[in-house]
N, C-alpha and C positions, 0 to 999 in steps of 0.2 A: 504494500500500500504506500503512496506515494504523501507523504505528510507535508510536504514541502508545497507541493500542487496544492492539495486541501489550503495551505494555511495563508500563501500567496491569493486565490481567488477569492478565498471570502474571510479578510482578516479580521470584521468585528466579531460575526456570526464562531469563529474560531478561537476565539478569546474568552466568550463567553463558555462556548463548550470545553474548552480546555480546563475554566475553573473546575467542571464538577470533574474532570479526570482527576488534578490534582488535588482536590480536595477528600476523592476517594482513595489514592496511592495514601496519602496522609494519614486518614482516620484509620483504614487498615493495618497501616504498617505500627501505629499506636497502640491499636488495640493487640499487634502479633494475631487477628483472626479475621476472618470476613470474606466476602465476595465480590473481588477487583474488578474483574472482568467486564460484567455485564455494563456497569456503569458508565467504562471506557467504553463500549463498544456502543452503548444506546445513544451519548451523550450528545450528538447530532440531532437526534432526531424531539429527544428532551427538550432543545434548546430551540427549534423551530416553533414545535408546540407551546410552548409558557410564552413564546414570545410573540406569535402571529395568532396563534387560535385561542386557546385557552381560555375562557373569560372568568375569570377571579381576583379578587382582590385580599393582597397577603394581610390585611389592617383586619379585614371581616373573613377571616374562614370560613364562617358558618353561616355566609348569604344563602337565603335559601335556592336563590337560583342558579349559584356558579354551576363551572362544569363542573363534574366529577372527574377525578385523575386516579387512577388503578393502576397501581404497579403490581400485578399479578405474579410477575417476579421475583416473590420479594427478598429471595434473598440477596439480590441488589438494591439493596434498602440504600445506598450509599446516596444514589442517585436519586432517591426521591430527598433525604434526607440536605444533600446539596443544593439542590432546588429551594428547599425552601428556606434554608440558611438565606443565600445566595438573594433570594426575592422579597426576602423581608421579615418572615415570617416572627412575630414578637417572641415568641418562645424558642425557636429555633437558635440558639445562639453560638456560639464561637467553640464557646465551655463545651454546648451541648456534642456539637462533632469531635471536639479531641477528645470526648470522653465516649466516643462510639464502643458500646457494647459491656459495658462499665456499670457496674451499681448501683443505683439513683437514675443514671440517668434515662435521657424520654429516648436516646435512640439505640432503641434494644435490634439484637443483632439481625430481626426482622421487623418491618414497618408492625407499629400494635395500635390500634383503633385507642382515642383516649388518651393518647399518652401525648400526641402533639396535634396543634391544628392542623390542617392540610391533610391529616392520615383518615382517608376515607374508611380501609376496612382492616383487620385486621389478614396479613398476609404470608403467605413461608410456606404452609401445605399446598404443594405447586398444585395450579386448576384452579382452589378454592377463588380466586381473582376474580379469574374472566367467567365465571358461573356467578360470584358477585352480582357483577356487572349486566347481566340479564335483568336482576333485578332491578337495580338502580335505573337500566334503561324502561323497565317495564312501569317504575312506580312514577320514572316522569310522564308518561304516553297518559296514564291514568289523572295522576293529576292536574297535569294537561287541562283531560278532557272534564274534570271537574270545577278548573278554575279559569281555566282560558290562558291565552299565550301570555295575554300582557302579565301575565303571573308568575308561569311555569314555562320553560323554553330553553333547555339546554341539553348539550351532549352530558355523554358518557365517554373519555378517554381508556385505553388499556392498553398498557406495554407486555406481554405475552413472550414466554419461552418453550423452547422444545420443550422441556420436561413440564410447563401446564398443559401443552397438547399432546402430550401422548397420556397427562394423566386421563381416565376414562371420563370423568366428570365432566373435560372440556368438550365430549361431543355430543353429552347430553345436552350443554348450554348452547353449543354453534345452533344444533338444530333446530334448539326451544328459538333461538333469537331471530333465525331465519325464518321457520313456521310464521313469528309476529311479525316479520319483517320492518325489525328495531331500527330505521334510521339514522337516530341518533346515537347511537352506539357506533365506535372507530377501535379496530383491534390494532394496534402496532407488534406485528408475531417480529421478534427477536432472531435474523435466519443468520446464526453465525456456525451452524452447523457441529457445533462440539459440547458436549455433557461431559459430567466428570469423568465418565470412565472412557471418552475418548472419543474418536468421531461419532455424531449419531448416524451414521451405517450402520454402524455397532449393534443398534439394536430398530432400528427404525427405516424404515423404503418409504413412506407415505407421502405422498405428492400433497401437501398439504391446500395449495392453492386450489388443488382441484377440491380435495375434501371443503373447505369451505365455499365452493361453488357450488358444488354441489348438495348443499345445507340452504342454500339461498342467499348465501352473500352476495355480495360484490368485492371484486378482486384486484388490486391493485400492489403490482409489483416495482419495487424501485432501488436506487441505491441507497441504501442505509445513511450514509455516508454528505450526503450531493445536499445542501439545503436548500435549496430551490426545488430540487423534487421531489423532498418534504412537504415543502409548502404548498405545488402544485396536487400531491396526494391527499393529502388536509380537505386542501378547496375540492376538490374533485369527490371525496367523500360524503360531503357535505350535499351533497345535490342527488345524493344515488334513489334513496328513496328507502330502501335496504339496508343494512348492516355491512361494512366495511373492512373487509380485513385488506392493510397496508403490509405487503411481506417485504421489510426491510435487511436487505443482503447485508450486513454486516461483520467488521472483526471483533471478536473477541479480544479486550486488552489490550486496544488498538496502539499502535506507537510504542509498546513494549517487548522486552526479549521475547515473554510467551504466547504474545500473540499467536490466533489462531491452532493453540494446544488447549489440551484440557488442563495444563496447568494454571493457565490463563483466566478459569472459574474460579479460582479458589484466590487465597490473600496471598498480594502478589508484596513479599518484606525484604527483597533483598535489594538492602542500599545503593550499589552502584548501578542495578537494572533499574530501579527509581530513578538516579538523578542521569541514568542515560534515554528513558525515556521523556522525562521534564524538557531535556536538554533539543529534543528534540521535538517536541512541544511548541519548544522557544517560550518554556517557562523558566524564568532566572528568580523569582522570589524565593523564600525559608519555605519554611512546611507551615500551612495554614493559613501562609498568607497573599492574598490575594489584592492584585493592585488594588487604586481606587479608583480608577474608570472603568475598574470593569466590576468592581463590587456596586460601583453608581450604576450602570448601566441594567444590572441586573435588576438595581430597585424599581430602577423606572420602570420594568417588566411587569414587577409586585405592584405599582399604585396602577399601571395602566386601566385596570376596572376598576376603580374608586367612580369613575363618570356614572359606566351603567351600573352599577350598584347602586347610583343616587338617584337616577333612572328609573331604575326599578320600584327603588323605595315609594319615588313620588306617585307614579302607575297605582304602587300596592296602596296607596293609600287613597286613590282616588276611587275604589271599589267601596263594594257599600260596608255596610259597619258589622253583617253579620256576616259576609265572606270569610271580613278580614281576620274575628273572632275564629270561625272555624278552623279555617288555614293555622294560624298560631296555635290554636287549642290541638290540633294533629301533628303539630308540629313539636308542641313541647311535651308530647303525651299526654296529656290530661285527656282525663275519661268527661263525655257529657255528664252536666248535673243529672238527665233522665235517668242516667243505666243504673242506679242503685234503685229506683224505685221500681226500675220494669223491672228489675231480679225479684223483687220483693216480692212485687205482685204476681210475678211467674211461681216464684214459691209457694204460694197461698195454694193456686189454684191444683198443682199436682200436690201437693200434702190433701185438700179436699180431696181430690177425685181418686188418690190412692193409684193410680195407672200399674198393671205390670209392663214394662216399659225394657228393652234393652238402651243401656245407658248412652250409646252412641244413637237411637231413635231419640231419644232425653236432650242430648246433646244437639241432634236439629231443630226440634222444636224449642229450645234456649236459643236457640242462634237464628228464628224464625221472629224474634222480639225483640234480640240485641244488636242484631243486622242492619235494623230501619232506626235506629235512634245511634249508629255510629255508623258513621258515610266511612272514615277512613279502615273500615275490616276491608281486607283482599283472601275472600277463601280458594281453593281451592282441592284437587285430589289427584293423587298420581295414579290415574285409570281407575279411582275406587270409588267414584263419585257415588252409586246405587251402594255400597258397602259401607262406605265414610259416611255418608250422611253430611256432607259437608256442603252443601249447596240450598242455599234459601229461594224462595219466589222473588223475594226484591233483589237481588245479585245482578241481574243479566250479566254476559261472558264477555270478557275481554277478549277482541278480535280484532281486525284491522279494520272494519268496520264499526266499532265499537268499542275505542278505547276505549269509553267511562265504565266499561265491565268490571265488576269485582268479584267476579270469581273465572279461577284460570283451570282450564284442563291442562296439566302439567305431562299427561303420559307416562309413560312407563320409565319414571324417572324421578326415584326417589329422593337420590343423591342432589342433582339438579336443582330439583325441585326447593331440600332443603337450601341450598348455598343461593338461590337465587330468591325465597321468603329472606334469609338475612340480608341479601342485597336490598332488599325492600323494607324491612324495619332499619336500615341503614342511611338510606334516603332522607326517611324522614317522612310525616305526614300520611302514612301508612300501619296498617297493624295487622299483618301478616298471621293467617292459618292455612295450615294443609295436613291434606292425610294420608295413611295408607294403613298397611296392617303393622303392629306393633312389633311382630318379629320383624320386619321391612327398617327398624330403627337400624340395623345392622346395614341397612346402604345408606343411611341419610344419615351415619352416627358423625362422621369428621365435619360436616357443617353442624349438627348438634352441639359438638364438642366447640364448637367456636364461637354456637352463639352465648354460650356460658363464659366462654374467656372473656369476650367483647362488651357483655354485661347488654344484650341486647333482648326485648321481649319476645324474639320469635313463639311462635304459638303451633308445636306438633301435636297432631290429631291424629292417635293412635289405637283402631278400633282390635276387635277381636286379640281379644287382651289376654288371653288364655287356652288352657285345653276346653275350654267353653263355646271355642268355634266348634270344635266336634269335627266331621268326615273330613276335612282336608287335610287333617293328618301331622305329624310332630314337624313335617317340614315348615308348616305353617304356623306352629303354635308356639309363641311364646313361652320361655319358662323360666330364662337367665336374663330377660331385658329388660323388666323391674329393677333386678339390682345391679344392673348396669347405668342404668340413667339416673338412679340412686346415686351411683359412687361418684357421678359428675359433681363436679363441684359448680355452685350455684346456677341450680335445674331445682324449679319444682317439678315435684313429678304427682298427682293429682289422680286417684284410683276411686273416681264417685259409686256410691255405692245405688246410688235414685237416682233420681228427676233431682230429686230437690238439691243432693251433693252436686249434680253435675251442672246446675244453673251455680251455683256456689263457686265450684270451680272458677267457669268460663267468668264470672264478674271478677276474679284474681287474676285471670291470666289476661283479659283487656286491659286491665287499670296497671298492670305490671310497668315499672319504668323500666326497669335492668336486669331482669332475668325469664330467661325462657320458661316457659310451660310445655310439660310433656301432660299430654291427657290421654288415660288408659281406657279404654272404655270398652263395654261388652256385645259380643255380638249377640248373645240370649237374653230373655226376657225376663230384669229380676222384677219381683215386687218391692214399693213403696215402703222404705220403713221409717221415713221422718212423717209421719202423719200427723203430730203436734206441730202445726204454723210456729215460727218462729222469726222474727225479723232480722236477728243476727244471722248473719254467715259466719256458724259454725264450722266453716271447713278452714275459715281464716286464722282457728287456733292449731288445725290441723289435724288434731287429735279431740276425741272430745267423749262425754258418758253419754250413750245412745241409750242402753236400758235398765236397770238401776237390778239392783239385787235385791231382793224380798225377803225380809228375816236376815240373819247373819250372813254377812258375805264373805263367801269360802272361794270362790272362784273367779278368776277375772280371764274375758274372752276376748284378745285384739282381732281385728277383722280390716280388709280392706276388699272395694269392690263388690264382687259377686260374692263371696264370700261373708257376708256381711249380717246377708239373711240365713244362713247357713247357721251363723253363729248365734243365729237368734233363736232359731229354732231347737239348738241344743241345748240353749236357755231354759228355754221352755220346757224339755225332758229333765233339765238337773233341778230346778225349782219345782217340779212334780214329785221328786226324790227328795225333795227336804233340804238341797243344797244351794245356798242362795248364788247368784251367778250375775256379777257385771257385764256386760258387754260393751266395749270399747270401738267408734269406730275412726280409722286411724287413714283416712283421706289422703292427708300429704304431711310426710314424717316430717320434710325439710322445715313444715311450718313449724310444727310442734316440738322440732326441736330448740328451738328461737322464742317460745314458749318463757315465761320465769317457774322459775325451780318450781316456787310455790304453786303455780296453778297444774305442772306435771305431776306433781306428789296427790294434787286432787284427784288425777286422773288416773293415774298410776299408783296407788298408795303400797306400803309394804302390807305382806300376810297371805294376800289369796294365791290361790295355784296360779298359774298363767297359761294359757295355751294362744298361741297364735296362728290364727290361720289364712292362706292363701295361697293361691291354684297356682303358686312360682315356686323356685325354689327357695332354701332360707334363710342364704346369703343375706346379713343386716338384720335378719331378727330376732339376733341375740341379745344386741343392742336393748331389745325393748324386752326381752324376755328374764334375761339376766342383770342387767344393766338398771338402771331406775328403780333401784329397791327389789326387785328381783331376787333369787336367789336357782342356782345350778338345779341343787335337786327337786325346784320346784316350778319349772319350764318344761313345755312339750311345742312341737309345731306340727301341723297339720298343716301339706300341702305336697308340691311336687319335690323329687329326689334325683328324678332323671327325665327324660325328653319324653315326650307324651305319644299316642296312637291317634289310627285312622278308627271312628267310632261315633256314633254321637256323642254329645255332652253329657245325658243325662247315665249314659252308660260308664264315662269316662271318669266323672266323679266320686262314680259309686265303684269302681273297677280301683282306681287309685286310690281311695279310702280320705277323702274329702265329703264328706257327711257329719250330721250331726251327732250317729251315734258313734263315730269315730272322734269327735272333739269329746260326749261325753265319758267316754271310756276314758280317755289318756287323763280326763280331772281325775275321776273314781280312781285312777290307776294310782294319780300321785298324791290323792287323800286318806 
């Protein structure tokens, strides 16, 4: 590669892209760890974009209209990280890059959501980006069509690597994005042809331009490198109509010894390969530091959308009074003043009428009352829509005909599906549900696991919660993904046992600001056992006394789910025996364990036996069984031990000894 050509034809454009070279050789070589490469090799195309297209302003990050910028890559965090040094960014600062990958500080060795302005999502599970980014494109199309352009009106950027498109995830998303035919959404694929372990021959032949043509893109090939056919790729993008993938031919750790090797991915520390590639750079400053016409230059970059930001402001404010309410209210998460009172009155009415109800039928008639008094829910299901029960009459579908649909057929794309609900609770102004079957959490678990990192409300709708589906058999049934989404750290996971738990739930999991909801729900039909109205949401302690014990209490019964009536029933055989019997029902542990001591010792008190029961295995519920005053030899659990059969439900329960005269037995056993 000829650097010299480059540097002579467009020496501002070169100046500025050199900073984030050197500012990346730098914080790497500080930190002794990191990923060199990508940032040298992107840092052209970075520099066109912030600086021609891009609409953002570094003073307000969080306009609601800028573009969004995805660096899907992220373990070239460097380069996003320079950028916003570089552009102004008030938090971004000096300290922050020479302290790249360091203790305290915001820039951890991959970009993390929250930690600094400008950091759209969190990023590093390659794919998780650009499946993002569906989102982000989808919840502008939506909002769009709700607010109108003078509102809502911008791209979605994403810089893309081999290894996010070979991950599987990313041809869930081309597809999904194509199918919409996303517009505004621009992919920048990173074509420098080498992964760590070496050329991608190695493990890859995929004509990638074709694979996104053939998804419905638009395709545009160019030199990485050329900035003017950046710029002409940008504009050109912008007009397609479609979704955009830019295949940018680029080197890897451009203007360095290892360029174009796989050493060239990784932290490029050795001194005299630094100061020979600087040198040829025609960088002569120290390490970190960067002239001042080209650190001015860059800020000018940073205020350039201060204009339309004020622009916009003015526009946002010319709209009427209760747009403008709405839009903010979805914006800063607040739930409408309605939704507590329609949960209310949704309570009332199934506590009266007592329904036998499967809890996922439960769960759409919840969402047939909390759908129309919150415009920002987006449901939808991945092929499970008659199974999920995820789809209301006031929803209509999001289509190309119809943006303003809120609810998405996502297809047979769990994965997807998840990463691109967080691209949408990411956005902003949106509140994100979808479903599929609950063992199905095992494809959609690494966007799960991120909306818990990211501290975001995504909303999983996860039906046939158990051997309770019955004939489709252990491939289908659940039985380890309770206390898998359990041992997530900040995940409610939410097992309603009615109608009434499962309106209980959904009012937690809309009003949630920072943490996802996993909802278990059943695909069989239990009965009603909150039939005392009650206006508290009792699932908000998480745990709570369902049915009291008559005479001396010798026994206490935990329960979650389907299992709930189960345990009620046993109740009922041991109080006929003279044995009096609590029953506990235990909704969402994560609540109740947040709970103060005092009101779990109410619930939990020491003395009685304890049996715990539910159709999973019993991984964590020792915790409650042992644990809280508890004691070894006086715990039992009732439920599953290993992976379930092809059978009905009612055979399956009674086959695996999940019955009431199996909870009663193990008290008698240990009385």
């Amino acid at each position: 590669m000829d650097l010299t050509a480059l540097r002579t034809a467009h020496p501002d454009h070169w100046s500025k892209a050199t900073a984030i070279r050197a500012l990346t050789l730098d914080a790497v070589a500080a930190a002794n760890s990191g990923h060199s490469g990508m940032p040298m090799g992107m840092a052209d195309v970075a520099t066109v974009l912030f600086e021609k297209h891009l609409k953002f302003d570094a003073s307000a990050p969080n306009w609601p209209d800028r573009d969004r910028f995805i660096l899907s890559a992220g373990h070239g965090s460097m380069l996003l990280y320079s950028l916003l040094h570089l552009t102004g960014y008030e938090d971004m600062t000096l300290e922050q890059i020479k302290n790249f990958r360091q203790w305290g500080a915001i820039t951890a060795g991959h970009p993390e959501y929250g930690h600094a302005g400008g950091i759209e999502t969190t990023t590093g599970p390659l794919g998780q980006g650009i499946a993002n980014s569906v989102g982000f494109a989808m919840a502008e199309e939506i909002l769009r069509a709700q607010y109108g352009k003078k509102i809502v009106d911008h791209y979605t950027y994403v810089i893309a690597g081999d290894g996010c498109l070979m991950e599987g995830v990313s041809q869930e998303a081309i597809t999904l994005a194509g199918r919409h035919q996303l517009g505004k959404l621009i992919v920048f694929w990173d074509n420098n042809n080498i992964t760590i372990d070496g050329p991608v021959t190695l493990s890859d032949t995929t004509d990638q331009p074709q694979r996104f043509k053939s998804a419905g893109w638009a395709v545009i090939e160019i030199d990485g490198h050329d900035p003017d056919a950046i710029d002409a790729a940008i504009t050109k993008a912008k007009s397609q109509g479609k979704p955009t993938m830019i295949a940018c031919k680029t080197h890897i750790a451009l203007g360095h010894a290892a360029q174009d090797t796989s050493k060239g991915h990784g932290a490029l520390t050795d001194a005299d390969q630094m100061a020979a590639a600087k040198e040829a750079y025609g960088w002569t400053t120290g390490p970190f530091d960067v002239p001042n016409d080209v650190k001015s230059a860059w800020e000018a970059i940073g205020a350039r959308g201060a204009s339309e930001r004020e622009a916009w402001e003015a526009r946002f404010a010319s709209v009427s009074g209760n747009k403008q309410n709405n839009f903010n209210r979805a914006m800063a998460r607040e739930v409408p003043k309605k939704l507590s009172a329609t949960v209310k009155a949704f309570k009332k009415q199934m506590s009266e009428a007592a329904p036998k109800l499967a809890t996922r039928a439960a769960s759409e008639k919840a969402l047939e009352v909390l759908n129309p008094v919150m415009p920002e829910t987006v449901g939808g299901s991945a092929d499970l829509t008659g199974s999920n029960n995820t789809k209301t009459s006031d929803l209509g579908v999001l289509d190309i005909d119809n943006r303003g649909g809120r609810y998405v057929y996502w297809g047979v794309r769990e994965h997807g599906m998840a990463a691109a609900m967080n691209g949408m609770a990411l956005h902003g102004g949106i509140r994100p549900y979808g479903g599929t079957f609950m063992c199905f959490t095992d494809y959609a678990r690494p966007a799960m696991r991120l909306a818990a990192l990211m501290k975001i409300p995504t909303t999983f709708v996860m039906t046939h919660d158990s051997i309770g589906l019955g004939e489709d058999g252990p491939t289908h049934q659940p039985v380890e993904h309770l206390a898998i989404s359990r041992a997530t750290p900040n995940t409610h996971v939410y097992r309603p046992a009615d109608a009434v738990e499962t309106a209980e739930a959904w009012e937690l999991a809309l009003s949630s600001k920072e943490t996802p909801s996993v909802l278990s729900l059943t695909r069989q039909g239990l009965p009603t056992v909150r039939t005392e109205h009650k206006l508290k949401n009792l699932t908000a302690q998480g745990a709570y006394v369902l049915a009291e014990a008559e005479g001396k209490r010798q026994a206490l019964l935990m329960a979650t789910g389907s299992e709930v009536s189960i345990a009620l029933a046993a109740r009922d055989i041991l109080q006929e025996a003279g044995i009096g019997t609590r029953v506990v029902s235990m909704p969402c542990w994560e609540l109740f364990e947040e709970q103060d001591e005092a009101y779990r010792r109410r619930v939990l008190p020491a003395g009685p036996v304890r049996v715990a029961v539910e159709a999973g295995i019993r991984f964590g519920w020792d915790r409650w069984l042992y644990g809280e005053r508890g004691r070894r030899e006086k715990g039992a659990f009732v439920g599953m031990h290993d992976f379930g059969a092809s059978a009905p439900a009612n055979v399956l329960f009674e086959k695996y000894e999940i019955t009431p005269e199996a909870i009663v037995a193990k008290v008698k056993e240990m009385l």
